[in-house]
MARKOL-477650 format. One line per field, with one value per residue: residue in three letters; x, y, z of N, C-alpha, C in turn. Coordinates in Angstrom, 3 decimals. Each point is the difference from the previous one (the first is absolute). Layout:
MARKOL-477650
code	ala; ...
nxx	X; ...
nyy	Y; ...
nzz	Z; ...
caxx	X; ...
cayy	Y; ...
cazz	Z; ...
cxx	X; ...
cyy	Y; ...
czz	Z; ...
END
This chain:
MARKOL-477650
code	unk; unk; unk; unk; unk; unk; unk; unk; unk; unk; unk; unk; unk; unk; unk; unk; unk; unk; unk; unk; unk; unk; unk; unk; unk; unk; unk; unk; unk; unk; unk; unk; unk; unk; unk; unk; unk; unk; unk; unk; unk; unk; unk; unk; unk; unk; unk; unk; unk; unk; unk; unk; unk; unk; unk; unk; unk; unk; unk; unk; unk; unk; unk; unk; unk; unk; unk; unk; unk; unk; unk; unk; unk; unk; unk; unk; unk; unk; unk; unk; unk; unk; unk; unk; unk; unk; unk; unk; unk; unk; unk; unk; unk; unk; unk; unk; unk; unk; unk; unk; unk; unk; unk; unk; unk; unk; unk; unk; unk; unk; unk; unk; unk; unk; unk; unk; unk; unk; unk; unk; unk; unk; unk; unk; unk; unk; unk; unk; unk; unk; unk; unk; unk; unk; unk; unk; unk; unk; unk; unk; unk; unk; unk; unk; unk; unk; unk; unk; unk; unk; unk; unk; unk; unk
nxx	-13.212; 0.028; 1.352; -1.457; -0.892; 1.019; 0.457; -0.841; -0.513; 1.538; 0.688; -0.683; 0.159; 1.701; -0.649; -1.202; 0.241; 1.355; -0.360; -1.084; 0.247; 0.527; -0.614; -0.855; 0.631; 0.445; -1.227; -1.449; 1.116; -0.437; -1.268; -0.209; 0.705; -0.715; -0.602; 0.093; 0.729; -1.548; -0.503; 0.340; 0.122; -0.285; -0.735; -0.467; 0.625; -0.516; 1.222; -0.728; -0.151; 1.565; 0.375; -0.566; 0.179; 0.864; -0.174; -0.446; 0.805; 0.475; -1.053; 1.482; -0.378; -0.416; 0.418; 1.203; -1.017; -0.396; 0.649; -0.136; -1.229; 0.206; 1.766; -0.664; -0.429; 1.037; 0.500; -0.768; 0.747; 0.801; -0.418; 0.282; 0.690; 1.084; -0.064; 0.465; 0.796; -0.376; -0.628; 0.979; 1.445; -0.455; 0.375; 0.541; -0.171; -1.166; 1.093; -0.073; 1.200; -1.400; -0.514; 1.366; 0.045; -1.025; 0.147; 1.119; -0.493; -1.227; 0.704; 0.495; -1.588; -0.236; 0.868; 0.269; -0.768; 0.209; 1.414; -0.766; -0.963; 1.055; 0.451; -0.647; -0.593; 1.434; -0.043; -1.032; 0.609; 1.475; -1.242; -0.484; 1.094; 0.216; -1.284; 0.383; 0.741; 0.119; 1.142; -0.829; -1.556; 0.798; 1.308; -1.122; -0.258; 0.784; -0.152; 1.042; -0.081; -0.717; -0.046; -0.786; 0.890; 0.171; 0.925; 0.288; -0.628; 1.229
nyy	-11.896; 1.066; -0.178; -0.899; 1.434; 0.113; 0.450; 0.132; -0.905; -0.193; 0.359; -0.406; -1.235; -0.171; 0.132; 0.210; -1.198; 0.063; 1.124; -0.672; -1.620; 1.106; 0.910; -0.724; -0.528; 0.741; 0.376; -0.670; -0.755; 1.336; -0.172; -0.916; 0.464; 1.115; -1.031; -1.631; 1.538; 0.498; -1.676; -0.427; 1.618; -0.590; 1.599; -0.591; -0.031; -1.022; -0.442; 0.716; 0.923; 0.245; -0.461; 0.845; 1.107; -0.601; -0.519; 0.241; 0.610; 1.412; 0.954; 0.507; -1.439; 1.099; 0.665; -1.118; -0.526; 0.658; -1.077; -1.045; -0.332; 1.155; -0.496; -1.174; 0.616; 0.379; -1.141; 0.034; 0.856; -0.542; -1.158; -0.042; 0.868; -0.547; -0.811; 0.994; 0.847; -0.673; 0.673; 1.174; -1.064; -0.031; 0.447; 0.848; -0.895; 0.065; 0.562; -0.188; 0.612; 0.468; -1.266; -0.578; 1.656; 0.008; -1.092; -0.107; 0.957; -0.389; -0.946; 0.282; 0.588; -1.384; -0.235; 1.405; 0.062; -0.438; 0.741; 1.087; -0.737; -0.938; 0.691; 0.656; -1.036; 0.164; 1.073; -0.148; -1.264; 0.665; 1.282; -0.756; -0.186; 1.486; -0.233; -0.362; -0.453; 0.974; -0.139; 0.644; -0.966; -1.444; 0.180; 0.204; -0.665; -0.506; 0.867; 0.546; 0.921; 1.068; -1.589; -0.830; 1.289; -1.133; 0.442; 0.876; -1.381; -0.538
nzz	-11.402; -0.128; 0.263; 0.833; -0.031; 0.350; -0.422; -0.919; 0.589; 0.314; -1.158; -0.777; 1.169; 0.024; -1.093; 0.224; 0.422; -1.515; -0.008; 0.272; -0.563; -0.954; -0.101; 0.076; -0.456; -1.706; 0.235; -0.310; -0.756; -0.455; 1.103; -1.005; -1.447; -0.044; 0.280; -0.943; -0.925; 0.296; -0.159; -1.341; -0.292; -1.187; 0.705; 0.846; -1.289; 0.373; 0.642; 1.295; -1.120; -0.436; 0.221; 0.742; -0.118; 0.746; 1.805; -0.751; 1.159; -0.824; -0.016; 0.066; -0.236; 1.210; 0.535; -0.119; 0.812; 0.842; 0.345; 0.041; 0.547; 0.340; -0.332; 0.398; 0.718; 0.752; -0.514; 0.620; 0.739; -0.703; 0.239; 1.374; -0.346; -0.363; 1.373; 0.778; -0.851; 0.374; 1.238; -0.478; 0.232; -0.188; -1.111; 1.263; 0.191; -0.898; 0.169; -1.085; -0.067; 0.794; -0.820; -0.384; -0.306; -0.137; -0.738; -0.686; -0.040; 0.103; -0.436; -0.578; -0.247; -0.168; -0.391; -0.364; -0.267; -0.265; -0.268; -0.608; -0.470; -0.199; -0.183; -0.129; -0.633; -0.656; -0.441; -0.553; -0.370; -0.949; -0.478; -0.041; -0.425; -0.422; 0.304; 1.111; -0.748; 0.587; -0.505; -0.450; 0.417; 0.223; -1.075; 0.028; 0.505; -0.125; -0.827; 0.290; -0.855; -0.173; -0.564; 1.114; 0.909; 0.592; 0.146; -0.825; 0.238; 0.164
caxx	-1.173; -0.126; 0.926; 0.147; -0.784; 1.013; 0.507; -1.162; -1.183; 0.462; 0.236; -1.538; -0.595; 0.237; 1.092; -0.102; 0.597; 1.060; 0.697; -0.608; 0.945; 1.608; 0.084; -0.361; 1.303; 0.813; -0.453; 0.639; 1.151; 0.932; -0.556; 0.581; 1.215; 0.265; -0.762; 1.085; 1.134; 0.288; -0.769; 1.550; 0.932; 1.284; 1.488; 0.586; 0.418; 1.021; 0.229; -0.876; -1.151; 0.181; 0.096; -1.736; -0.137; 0.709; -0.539; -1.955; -0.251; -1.160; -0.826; 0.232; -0.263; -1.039; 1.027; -0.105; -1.204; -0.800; 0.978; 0.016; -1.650; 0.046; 0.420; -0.978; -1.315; 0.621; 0.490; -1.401; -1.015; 0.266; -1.237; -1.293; -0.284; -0.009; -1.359; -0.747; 0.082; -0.653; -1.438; 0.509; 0.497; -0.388; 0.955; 1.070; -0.143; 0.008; 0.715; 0.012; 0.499; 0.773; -0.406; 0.893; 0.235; -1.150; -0.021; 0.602; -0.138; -0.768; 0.928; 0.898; 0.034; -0.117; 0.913; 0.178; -1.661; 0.467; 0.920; -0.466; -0.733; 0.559; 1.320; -1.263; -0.289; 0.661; 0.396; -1.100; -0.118; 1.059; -0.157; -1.009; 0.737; 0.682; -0.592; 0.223; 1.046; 0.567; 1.108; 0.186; -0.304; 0.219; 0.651; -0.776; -0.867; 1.719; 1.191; 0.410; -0.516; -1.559; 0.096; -1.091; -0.727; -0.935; 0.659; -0.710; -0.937; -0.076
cayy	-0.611; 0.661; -0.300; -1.405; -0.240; 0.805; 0.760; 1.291; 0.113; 0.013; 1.495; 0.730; -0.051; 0.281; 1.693; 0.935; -0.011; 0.026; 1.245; 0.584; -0.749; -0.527; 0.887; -0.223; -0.709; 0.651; 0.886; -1.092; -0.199; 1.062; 0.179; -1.462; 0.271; 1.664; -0.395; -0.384; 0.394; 0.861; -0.804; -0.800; 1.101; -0.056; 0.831; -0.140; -1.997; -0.539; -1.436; -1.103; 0.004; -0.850; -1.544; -0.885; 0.172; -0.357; -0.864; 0.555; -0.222; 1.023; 0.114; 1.110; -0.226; 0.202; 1.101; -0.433; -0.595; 1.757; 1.043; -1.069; -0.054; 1.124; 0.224; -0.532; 0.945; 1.260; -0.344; -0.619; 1.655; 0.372; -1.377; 0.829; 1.306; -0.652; -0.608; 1.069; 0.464; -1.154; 0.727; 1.201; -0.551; -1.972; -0.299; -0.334; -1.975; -0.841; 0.186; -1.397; -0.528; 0.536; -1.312; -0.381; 0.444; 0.245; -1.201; 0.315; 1.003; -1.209; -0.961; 1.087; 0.417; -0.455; -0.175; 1.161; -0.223; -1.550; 0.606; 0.704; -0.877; -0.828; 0.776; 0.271; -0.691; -0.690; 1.580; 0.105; -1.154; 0.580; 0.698; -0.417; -1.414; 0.780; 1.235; 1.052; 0.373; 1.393; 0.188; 1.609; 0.725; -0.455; 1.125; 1.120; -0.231; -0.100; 1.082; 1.090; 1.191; 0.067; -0.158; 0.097; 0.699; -0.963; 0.326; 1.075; -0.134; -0.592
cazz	-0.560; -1.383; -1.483; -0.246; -0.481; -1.564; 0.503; -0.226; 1.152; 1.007; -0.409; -0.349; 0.956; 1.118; -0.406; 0.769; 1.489; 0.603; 0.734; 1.178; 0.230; -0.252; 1.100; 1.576; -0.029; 0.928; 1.383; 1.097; -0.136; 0.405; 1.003; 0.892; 0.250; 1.139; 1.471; 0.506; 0.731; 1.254; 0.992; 0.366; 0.172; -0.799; -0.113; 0.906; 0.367; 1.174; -0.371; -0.204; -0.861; -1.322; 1.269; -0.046; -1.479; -0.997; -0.498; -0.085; 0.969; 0.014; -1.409; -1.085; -1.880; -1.018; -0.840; -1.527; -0.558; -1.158; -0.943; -1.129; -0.572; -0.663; -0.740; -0.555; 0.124; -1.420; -1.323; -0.696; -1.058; -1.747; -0.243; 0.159; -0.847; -1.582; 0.157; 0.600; -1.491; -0.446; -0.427; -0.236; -1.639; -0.296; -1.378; 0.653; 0.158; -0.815; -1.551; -0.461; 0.016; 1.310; 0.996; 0.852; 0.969; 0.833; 0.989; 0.512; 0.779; 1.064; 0.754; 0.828; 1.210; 1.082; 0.766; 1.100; 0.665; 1.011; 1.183; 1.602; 0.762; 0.758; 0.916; 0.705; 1.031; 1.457; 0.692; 1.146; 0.837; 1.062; 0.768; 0.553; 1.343; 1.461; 0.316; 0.847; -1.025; -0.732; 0.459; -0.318; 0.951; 1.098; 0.016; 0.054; 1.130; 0.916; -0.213; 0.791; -0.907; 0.276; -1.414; -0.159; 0.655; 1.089; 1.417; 0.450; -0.322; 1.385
cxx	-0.314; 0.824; -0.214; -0.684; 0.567; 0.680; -0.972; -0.745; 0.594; 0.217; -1.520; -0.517; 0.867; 1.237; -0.483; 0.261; 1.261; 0.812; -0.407; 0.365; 1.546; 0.013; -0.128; 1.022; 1.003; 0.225; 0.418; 1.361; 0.758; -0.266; 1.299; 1.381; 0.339; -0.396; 1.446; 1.235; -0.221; -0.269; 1.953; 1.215; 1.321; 1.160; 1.149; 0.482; 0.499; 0.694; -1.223; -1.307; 0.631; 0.407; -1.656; -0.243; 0.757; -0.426; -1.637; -0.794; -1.179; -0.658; 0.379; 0.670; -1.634; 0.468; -0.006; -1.426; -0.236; 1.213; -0.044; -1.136; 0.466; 0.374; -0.519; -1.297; 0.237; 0.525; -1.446; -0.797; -0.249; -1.065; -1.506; -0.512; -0.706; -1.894; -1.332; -0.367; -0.896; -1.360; -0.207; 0.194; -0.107; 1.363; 1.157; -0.317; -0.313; 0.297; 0.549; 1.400; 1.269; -1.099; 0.548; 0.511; -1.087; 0.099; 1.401; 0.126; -0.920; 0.610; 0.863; -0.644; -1.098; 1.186; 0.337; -1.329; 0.585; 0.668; -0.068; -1.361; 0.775; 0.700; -1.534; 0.180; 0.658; 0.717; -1.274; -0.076; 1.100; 0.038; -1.193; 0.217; 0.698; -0.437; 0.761; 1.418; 0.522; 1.072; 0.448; -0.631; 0.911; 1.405; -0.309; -0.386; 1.601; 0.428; -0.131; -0.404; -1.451; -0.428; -1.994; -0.726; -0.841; 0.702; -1.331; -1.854; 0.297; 0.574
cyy	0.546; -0.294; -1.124; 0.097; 1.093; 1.536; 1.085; -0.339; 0.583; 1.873; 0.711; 0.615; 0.956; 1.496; 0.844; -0.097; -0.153; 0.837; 0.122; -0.843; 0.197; 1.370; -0.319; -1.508; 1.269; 0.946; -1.175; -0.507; 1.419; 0.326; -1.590; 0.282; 0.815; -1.008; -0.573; 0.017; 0.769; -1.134; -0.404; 1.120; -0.672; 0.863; -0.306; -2.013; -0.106; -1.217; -1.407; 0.169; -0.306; -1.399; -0.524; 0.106; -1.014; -1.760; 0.326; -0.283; 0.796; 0.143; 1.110; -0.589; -0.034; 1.594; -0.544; -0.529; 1.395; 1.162; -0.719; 0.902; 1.727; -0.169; -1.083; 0.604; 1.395; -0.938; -0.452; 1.084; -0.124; -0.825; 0.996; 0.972; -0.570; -0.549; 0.845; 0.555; -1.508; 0.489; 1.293; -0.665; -1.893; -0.147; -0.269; -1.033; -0.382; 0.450; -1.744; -0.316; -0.300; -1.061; -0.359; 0.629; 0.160; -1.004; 0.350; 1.435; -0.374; -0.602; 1.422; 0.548; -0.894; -0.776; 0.857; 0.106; -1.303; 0.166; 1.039; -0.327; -0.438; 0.950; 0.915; -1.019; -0.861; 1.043; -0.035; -0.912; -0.172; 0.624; -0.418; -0.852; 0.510; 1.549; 1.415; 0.627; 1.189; 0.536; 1.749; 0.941; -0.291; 0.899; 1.677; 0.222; -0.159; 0.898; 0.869; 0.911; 0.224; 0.197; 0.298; 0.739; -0.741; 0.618; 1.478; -0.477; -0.747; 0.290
czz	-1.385; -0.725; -0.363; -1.916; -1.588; 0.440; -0.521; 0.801; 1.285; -0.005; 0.562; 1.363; 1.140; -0.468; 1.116; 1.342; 0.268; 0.017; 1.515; 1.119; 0.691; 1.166; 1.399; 0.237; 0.798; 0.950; 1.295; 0.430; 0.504; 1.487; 1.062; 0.289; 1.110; 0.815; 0.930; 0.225; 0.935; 1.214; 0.578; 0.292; -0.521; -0.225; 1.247; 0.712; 1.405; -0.321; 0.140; -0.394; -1.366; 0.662; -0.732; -1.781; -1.337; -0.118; 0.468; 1.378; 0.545; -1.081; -0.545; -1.208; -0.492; -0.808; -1.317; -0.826; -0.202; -0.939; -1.492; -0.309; -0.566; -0.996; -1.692; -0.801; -1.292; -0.729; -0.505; -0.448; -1.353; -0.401; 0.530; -0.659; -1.247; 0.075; -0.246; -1.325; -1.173; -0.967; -0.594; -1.810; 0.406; -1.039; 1.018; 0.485; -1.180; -1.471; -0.526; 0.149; 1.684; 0.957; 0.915; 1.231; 0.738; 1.411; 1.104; 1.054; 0.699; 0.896; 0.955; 0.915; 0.865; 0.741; 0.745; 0.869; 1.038; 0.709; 0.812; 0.277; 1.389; 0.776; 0.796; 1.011; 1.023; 0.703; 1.085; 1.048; 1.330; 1.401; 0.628; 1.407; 0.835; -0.365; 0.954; -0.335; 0.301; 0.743; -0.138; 1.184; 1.285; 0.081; 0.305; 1.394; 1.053; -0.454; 1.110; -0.633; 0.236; -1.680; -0.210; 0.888; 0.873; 1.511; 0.488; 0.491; 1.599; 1.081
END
């Protein structure tokens, strides 16, 4: 909504929220990732979890949806900063002869803004459709080994 209105109204307004922004991205994204290789136990393939995997039978392409959105997220560091540094030096955007790029570094990062938008959200939606998911505890829970110390309890 703001870039509707130039890119100094848009600067002015939201420097100070995009560090605070780009962090809680990649906090979040770094929490999803640790989540869903421990929900799907990718260290341990079976034929019929790449089988399901391959044709998207299961939801471990959400792996790739938060792996995308991270690696998205850190290439968008350099814009944010740049954003963030807005209110500190204003001359870094509007040096005269660095218009073009202004816009253009805009554009850039809402398009990245758009893709882990999206990978968020169909990472969330993945996992949303097969909740009870976790193939780490269910290896955990059959092992022979006293991996979680549950024997001494029964």
């Amino acid at each position: 909504m703001l870039l509707n209105h130039g890119p100094t109204v848009f600067l002015t307004y939201y420097h100070t929220l995009a560090s605070p922004v780009q962090c809680l991205f990649y906090f979040l994204f770094a929490i999803s990732v640790v989540a869903v290789l421990d929900r799907y136990d990718l260290a341990r393939p079976t034929k019929t979890l790449l089988l399901k995997s391959v044709t998207l039978q299961s939801g471990t392409v959400v792996v790739l949806f938060y792996i995308i959105g991270l690696v998205v997220s850190l290439a968008n560091v350099f814009i944010d900063e740049r954003i963030a540094m807005y209110g500190a030096d204003p001359l870094l955007w509007n040096n005269g002869t660095q218009v073009e790029n202004t816009s253009l570094y805009l554009t850039q990062w809402q398009i990245l803004n758009v893709i882990r938008g999206v990978a968020a959200i169909f990472g969330w939606f993945i996992i949303s459709l097969q909740p009870s998911t976790d193939r780490l505890t269910k290896y955990l829970l059959s092992s022979n080994e006293n991996v979680l110390g549950l024997s001494s309890f029964t």
